[in-house]
Short mmCIF file of the C-alpha atoms (twelve columns), coordinates in Angstrom:
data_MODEL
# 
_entry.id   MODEL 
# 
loop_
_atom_site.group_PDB 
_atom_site.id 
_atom_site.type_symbol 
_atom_site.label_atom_id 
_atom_site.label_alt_id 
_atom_site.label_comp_id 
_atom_site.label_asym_id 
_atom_site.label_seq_id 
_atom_site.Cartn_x 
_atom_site.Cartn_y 
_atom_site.Cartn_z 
_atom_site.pdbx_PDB_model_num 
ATOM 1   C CA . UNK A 1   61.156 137.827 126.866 1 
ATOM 2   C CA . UNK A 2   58.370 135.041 127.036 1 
ATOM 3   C CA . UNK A 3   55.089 135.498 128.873 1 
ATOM 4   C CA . UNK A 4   51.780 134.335 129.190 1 
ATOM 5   C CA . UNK A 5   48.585 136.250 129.372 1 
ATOM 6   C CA . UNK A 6   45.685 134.865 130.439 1 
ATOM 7   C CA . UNK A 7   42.141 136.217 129.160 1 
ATOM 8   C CA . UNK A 8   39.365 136.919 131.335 1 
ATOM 9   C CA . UNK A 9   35.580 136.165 131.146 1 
ATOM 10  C CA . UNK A 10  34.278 136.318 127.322 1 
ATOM 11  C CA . UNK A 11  37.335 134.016 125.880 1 
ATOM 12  C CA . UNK A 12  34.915 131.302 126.088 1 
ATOM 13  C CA . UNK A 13  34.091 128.805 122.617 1 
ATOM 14  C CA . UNK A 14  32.028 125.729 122.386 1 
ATOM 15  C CA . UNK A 15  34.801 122.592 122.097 1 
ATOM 16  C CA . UNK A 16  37.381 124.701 124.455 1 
ATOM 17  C CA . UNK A 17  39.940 121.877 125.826 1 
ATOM 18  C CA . UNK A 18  38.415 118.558 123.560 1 
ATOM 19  C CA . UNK A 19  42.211 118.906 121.594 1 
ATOM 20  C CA . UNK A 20  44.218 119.075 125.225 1 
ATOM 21  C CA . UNK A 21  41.902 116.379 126.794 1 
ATOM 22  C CA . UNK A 22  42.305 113.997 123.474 1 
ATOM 23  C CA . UNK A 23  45.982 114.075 123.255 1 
ATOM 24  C CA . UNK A 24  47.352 114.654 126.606 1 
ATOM 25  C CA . UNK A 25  46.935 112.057 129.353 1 
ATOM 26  C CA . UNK A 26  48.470 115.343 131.669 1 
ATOM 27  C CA . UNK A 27  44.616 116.892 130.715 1 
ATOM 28  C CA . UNK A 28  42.776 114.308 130.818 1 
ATOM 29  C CA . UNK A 29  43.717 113.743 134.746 1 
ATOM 30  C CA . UNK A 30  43.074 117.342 135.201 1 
ATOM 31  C CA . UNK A 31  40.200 117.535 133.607 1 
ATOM 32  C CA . UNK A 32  38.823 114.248 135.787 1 
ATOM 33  C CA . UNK A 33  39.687 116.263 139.289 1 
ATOM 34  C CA . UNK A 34  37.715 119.243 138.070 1 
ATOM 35  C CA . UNK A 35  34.843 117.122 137.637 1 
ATOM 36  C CA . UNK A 36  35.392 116.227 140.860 1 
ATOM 37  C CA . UNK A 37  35.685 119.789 142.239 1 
ATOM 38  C CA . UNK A 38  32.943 121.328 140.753 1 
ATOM 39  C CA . UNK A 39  30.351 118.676 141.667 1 
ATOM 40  C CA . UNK A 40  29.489 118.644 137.865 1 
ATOM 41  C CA . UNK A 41  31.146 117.870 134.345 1 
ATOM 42  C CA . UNK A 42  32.200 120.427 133.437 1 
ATOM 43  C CA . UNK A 43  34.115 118.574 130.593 1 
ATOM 44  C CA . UNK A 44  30.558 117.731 128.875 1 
ATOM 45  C CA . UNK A 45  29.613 121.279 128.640 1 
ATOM 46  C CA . UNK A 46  33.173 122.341 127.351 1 
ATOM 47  C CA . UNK A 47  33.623 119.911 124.789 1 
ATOM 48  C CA . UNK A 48  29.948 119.188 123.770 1 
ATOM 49  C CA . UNK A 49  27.625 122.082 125.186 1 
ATOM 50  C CA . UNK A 50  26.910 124.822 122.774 1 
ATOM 51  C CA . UNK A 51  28.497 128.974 123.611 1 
ATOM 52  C CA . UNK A 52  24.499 129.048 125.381 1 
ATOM 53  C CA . UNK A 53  25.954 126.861 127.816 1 
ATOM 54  C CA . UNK A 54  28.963 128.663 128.298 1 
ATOM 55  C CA . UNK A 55  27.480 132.008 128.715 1 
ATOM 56  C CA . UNK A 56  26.471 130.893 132.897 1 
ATOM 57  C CA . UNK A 57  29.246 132.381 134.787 1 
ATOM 58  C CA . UNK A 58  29.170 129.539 136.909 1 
ATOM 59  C CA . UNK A 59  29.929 127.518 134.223 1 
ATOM 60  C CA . UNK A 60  32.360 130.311 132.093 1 
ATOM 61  C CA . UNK A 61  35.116 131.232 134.634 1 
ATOM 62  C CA . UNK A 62  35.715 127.700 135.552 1 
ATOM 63  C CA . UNK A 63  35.993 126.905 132.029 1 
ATOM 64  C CA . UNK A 64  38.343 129.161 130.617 1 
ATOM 65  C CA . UNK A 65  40.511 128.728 134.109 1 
ATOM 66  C CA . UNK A 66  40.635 125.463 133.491 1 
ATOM 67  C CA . UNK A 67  41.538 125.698 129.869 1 
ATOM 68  C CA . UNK A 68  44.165 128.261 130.584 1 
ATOM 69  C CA . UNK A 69  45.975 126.635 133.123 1 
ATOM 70  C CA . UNK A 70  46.134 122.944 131.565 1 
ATOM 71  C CA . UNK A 71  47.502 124.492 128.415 1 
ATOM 72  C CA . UNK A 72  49.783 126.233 130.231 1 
ATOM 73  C CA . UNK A 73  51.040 122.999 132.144 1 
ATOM 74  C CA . UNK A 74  50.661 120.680 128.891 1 
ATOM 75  C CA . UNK A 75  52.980 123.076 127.331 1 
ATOM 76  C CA . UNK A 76  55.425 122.740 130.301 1 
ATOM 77  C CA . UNK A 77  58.743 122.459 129.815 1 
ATOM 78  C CA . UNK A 78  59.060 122.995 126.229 1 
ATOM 79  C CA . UNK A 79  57.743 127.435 127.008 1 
ATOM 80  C CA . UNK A 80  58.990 128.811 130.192 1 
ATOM 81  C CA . UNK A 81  57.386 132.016 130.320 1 
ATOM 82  C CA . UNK A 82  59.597 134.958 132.480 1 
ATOM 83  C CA . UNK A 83  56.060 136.050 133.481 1 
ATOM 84  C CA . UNK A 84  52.806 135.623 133.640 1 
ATOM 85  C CA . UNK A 85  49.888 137.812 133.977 1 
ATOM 86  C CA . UNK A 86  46.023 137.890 133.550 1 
ATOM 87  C CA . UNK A 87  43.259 139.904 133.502 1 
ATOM 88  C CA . UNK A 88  40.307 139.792 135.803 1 
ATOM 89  C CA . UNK A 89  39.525 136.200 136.041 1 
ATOM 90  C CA . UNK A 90  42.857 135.129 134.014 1 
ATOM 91  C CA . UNK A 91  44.708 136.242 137.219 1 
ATOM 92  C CA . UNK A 92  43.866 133.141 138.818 1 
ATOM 93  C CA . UNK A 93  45.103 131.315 135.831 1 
ATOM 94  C CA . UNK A 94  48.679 133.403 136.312 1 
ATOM 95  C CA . UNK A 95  48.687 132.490 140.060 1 
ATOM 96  C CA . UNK A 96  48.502 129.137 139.291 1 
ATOM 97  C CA . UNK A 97  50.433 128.905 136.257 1 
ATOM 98  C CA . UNK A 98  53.538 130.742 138.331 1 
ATOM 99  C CA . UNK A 99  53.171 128.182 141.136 1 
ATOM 100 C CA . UNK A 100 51.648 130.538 143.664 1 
ATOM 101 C CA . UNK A 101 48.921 128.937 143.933 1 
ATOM 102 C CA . UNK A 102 47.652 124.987 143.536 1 
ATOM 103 C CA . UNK A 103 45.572 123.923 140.506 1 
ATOM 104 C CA . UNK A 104 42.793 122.739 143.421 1 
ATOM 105 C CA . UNK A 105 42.880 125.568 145.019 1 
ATOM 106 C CA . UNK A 106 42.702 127.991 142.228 1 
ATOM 107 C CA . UNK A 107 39.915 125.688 140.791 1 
ATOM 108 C CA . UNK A 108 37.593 126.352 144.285 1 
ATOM 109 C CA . UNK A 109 38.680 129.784 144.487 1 
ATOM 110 C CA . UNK A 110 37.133 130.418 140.778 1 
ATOM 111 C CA . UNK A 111 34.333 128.435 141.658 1 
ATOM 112 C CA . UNK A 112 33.521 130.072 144.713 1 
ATOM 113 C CA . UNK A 113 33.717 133.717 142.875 1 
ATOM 114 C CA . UNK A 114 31.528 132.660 139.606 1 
ATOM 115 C CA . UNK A 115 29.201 130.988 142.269 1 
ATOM 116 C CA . UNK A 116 28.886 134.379 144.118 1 
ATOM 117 C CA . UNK A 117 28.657 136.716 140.574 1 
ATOM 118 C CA . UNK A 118 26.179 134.043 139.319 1 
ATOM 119 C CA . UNK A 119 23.977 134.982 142.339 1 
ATOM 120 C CA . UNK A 120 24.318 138.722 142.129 1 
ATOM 121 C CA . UNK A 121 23.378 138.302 138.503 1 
ATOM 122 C CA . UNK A 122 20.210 136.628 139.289 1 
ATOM 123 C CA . UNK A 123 19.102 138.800 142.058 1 
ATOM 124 C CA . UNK A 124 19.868 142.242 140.043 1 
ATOM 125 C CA . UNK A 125 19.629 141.576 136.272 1 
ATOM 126 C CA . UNK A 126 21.920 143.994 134.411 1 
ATOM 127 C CA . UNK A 127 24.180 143.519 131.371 1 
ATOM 128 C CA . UNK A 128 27.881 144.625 130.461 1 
ATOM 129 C CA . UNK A 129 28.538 146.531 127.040 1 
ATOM 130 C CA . UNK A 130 32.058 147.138 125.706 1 
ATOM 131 C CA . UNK A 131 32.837 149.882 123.326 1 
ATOM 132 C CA . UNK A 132 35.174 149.434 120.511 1 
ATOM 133 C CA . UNK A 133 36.572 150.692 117.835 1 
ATOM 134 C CA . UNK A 134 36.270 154.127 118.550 1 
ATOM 135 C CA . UNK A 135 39.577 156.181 117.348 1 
ATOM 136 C CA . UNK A 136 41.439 157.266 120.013 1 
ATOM 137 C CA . UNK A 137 40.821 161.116 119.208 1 
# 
């Protein structure tokens, strides 16, 4: 059985989707309507902004949706996952990726929710922590 799981906020790297937008013509169209989306290019913070850059949830979720699901469809044909799943912000990337939802329309929905978190960030700082490694005793 074949799936794909799609991460959620935090899978972020400076450089994310340069290799896919270099050597897939597929990528680089997507890539060019995202820039249109957003308002922004988004590509020039991907492939040339550093992981500062990348930490702006307005800039994050977008990113990693956007490298999640153009992987996903420059793999195509040659992995057909049986399903698809994602966590948290990597659900939108399964929605699209199983056809359930448009690439455009996954792109504004993503946009509109880091848009929204971005805000409640800047009105009421906080921070997330994760705790690992503990042994499960």
């Amino acid at each position: 059985m074949k799936a794909y799981v799609f991460p959620g906020q935090g899978a972020q790297f400076p450089g994310m989707g340069l290799d896919l937008y270099e050597n897939s013509p597929a990528a680089q169209d997507l890539f060019e309507i995202a820039n249109d989306i957003l308002g922004f290019h988004i590509t020039d913070i991907m492939f040339e902004g550093t992981a500062d850059d990348l930490k702006q949830t307005k800039v994050t979720q977008p990113a990693i949706f956007l490298h999640s699901v153009i992987l996903a469809k420059v793999l195509g044909d040659n992995f057909k996952p049986d399903m698809v799943a994602g966590h948290s912000l990597g659900e939108f990337s399964a929605l699209v990726a199983n056809g359930a939802l448009q690439f455009e329309d996954g792109l504004k929905l993503v946009a509109a929710r880091a848009d929204a978190m971005q805000k409640a960030c800047e009105m009421i700082p906080g921070t997330m922590a994760a705790v690992l490694g503990l042994d499960d005793d």
